[in-house]
C-alpha positions as CSV (number, residue, x, y, z in Angstrom):
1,X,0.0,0.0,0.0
2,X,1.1,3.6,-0.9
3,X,-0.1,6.5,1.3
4,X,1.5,10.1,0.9
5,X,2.6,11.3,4.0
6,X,3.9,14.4,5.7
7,X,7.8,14.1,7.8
8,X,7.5,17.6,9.1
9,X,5.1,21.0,8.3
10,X,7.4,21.1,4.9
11,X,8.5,17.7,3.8
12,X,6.2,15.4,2.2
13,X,6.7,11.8,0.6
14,X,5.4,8.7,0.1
15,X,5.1,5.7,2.4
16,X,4.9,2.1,0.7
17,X,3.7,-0.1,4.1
18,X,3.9,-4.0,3.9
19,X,1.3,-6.7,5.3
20,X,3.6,-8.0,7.4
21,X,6.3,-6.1,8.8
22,X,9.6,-7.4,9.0
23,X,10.5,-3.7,11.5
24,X,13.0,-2.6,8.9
25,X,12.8,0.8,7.1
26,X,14.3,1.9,3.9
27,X,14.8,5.5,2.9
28,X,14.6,5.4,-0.6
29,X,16.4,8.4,-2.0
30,X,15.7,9.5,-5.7
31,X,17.3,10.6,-8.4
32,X,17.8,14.3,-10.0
33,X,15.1,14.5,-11.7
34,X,12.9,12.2,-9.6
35,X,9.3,11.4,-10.5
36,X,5.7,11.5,-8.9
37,X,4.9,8.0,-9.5
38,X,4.6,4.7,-7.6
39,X,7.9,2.7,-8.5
40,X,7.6,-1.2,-8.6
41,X,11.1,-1.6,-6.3
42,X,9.7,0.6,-3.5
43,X,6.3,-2.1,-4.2
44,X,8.0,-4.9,-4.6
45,X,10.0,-4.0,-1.1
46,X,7.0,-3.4,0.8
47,X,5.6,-6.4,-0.2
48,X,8.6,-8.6,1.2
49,X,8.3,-6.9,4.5
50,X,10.2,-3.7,4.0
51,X,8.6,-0.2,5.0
52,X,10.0,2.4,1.8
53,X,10.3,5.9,2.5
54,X,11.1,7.9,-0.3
55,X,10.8,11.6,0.6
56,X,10.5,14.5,-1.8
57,X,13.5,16.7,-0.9
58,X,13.3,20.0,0.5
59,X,11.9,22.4,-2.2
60,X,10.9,19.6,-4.8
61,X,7.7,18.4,-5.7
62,X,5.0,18.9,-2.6
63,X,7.8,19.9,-0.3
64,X,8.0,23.5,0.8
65,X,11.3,25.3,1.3
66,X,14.7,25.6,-0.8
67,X,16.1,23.2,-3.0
68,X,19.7,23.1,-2.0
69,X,22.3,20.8,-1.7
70,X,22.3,21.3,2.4
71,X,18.7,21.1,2.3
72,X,19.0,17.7,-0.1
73,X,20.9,16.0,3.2
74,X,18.6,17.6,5.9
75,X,15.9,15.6,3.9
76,X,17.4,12.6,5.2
77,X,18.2,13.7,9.0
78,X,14.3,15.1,9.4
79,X,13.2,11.8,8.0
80,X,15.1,9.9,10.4
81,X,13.7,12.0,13.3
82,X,10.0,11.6,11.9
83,X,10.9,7.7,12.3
84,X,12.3,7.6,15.1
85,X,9.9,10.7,17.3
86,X,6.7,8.2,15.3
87,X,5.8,11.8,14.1
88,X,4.8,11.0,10.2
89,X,1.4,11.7,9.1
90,X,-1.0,9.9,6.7
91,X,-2.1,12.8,4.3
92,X,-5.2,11.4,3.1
93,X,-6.7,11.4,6.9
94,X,-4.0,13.6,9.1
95,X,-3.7,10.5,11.3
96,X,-0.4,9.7,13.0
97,X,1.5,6.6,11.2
98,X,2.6,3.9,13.9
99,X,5.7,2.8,12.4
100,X,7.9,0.2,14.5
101,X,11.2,0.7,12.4
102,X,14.1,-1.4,14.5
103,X,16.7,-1.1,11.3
104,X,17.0,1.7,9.5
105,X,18.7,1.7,6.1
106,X,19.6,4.4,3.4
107,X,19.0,3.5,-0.2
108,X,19.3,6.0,-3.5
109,X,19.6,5.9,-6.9
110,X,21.9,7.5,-9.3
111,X,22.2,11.7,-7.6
112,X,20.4,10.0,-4.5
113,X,23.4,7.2,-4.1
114,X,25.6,10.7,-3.6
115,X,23.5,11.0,-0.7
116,X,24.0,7.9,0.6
117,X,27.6,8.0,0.5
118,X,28.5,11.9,1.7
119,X,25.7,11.2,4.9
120,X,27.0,11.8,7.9
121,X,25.1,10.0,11.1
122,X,27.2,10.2,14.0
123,X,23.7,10.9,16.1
124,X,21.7,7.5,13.8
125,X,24.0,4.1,13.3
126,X,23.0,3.4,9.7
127,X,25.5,0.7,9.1
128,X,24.2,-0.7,6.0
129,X,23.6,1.6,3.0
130,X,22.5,0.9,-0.5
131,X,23.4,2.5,-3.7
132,X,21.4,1.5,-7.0
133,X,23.0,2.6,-10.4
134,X,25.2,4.4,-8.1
135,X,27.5,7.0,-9.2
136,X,31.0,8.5,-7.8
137,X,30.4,11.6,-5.8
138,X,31.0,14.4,-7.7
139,X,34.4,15.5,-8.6
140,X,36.2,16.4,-11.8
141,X,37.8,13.2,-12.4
142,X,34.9,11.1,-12.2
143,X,32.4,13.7,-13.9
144,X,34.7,13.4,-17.2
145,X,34.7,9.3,-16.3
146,X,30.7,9.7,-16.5
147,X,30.2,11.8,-19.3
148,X,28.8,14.1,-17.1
149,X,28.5,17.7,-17.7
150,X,27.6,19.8,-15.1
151,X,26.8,23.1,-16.3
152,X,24.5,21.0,-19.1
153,X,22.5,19.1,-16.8
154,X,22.0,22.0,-14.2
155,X,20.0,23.9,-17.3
156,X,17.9,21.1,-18.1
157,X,16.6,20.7,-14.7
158,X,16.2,24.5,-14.4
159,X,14.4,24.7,-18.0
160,X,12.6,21.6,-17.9
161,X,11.3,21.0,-14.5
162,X,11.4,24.7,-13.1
163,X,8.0,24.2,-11.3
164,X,9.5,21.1,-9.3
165,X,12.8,22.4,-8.1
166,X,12.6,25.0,-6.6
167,X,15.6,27.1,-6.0
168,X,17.4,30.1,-4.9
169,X,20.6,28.3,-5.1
170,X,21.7,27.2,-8.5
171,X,25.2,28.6,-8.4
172,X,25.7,26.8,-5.1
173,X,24.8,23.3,-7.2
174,X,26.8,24.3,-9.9
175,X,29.7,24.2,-7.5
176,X,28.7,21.3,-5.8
177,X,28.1,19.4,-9.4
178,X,31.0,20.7,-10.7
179,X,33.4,19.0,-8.2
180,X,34.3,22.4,-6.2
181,X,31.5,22.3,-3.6
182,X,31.4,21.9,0.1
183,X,29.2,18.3,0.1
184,X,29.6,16.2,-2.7
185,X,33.1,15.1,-2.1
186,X,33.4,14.1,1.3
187,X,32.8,10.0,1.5
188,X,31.5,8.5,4.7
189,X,33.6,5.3,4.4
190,X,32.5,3.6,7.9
191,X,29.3,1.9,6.8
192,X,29.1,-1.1,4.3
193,X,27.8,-0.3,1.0
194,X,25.8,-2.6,-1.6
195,X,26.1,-1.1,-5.2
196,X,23.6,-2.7,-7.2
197,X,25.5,-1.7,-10.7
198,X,23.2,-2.6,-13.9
199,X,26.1,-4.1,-17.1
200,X,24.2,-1.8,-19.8
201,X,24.1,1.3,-17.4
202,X,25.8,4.1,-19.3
203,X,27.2,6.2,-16.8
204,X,28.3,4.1,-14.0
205,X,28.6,0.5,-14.9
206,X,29.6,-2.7,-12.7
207,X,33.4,-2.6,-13.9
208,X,34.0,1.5,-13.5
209,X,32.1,1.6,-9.9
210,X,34.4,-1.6,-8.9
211,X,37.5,0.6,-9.8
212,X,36.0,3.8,-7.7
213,X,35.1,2.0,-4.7
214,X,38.4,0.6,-4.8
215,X,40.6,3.6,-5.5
216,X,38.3,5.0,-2.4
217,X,38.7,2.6,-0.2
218,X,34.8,2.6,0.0
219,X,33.8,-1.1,1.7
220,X,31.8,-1.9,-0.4
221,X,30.0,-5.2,-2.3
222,X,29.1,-4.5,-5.7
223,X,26.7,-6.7,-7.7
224,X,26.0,-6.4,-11.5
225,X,22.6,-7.0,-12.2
226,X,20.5,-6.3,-15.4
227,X,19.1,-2.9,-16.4
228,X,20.2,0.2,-17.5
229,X,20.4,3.4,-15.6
230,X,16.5,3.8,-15.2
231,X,14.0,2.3,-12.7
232,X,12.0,1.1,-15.1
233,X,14.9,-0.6,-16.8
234,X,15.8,-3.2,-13.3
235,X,14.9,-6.5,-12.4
236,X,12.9,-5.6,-9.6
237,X,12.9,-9.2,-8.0
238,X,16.8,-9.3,-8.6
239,X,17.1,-6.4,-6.9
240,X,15.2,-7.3,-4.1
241,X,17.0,-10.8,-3.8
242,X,20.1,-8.9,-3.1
243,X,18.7,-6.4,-0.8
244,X,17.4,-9.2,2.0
245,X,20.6,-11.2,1.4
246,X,22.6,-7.8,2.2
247,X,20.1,-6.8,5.3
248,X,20.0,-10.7,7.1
């Protein structure tokens, strides 16, 4: 079942809930650009006893404030605390949402794996963190490794999807995206990381991501599984295989 829900007065999301509860919570971080529909992993998740979280980052979509790179990683720390405080808030009905989340775990795909590796949690222990057609944070080495131009994709998202991000801070992302920022190039190496790295994927494929996790010294295990760089493209049941194997 999906239910949108509210984290705070100014973060929204969606909540997929399982029958049967196996207390274990996934914050499912999207990409740049993300999009307002149900997603079968997230489904497919719920229905093996996960609880998926994917929150709309501050300033995006239904979420009020600025869309910022700080604000990007608050997203996660006030969703944590609306799991933890049992504060989240079926929008449909305004009813409180009586989660009983004993694991926490950070998921995100393609910008949202950045996410998951620059989080910092020395307050929450989130030991286990998942990266899905994960990419290398964002530095000029790797951007050029990627194919990735920054100054490109920053005026797509401004020119195609101005209504849904939201922000007063586009220089500050072009620094960030660029490889000169304050966020995207600081790696939290302590947890263990599952990259789930699709072999057609044209930006960050199995073989490259092997190399950057090694060069980083990132601990990492790093499966190749079928798909391209796209939700729609992955085997949601492979993907879902692996994720209970890396959570046991």
């Amino acid at each position: 079942m999906i239910i949108r829900i509210s984290l705070n007065q100014s973060l929204s999301g969606d909540i997929y809930l399982p029958v049967n509860s196996n207390n274990k919570t996934i914050i499912f971080l999207g990409g740049m650009p993300s999009y307002f529909y149900k997603n079968s992993i997230s489904e497919n998740l719920s229905q093996v006893g996960f609880t998926v979280i994917q929150p709309f980052y501050y300033g995006s979509w239904v979420s009020n404030g600025d869309f910022s790179a700080k604000n990007c990683i608050q997203t996660i720390t006030d969703t944590i605390q609306a799991i933890n405080n049992n504060t989240i808030i079926n929008s449909y009905n305004n009813q409180l949402l009586n989660l009983d989340s004993k694991e926490i775990y950070l998921m995100g795909t393609s910008f949202g794996s950045t996410l998951v590796q620059i989080y910092k949690d020395s307050e929450y222990k989130l030991e286990k963190r998942i990266c899905l057609a994960g990419i290398p944070v964002f530095e000029q080495k790797y951007n050029q490794q990627i194919h990735f131009n920054h100054l490109e994709f920053i005026d797509f998202i401004k020119r195609g999807f101005k209504n849904l991000y939201r922000s007063d801070s586009w220089q500050e992302w072009e620094k960030e995206l660029s490889g000169n920022g304050e966020f995207f190039h600081d790696l939290n190496l302590n947890p263990d990381y599952l990259f789930l790295q699709a072999k057609d994927d044209n930006m960050a494929n199995y073989s490259l991501i092997s190399s950057y996790a090694q060069e980083k010294q990132i601990k990492a295990n790093i499966v190749e599984i079928n798909g391209k760089h796209s939700l729609e493209s992955f085997d949601t049941l492979q993907i879902t295989k692996n994720i209970i194997e890396f959570t046991s």
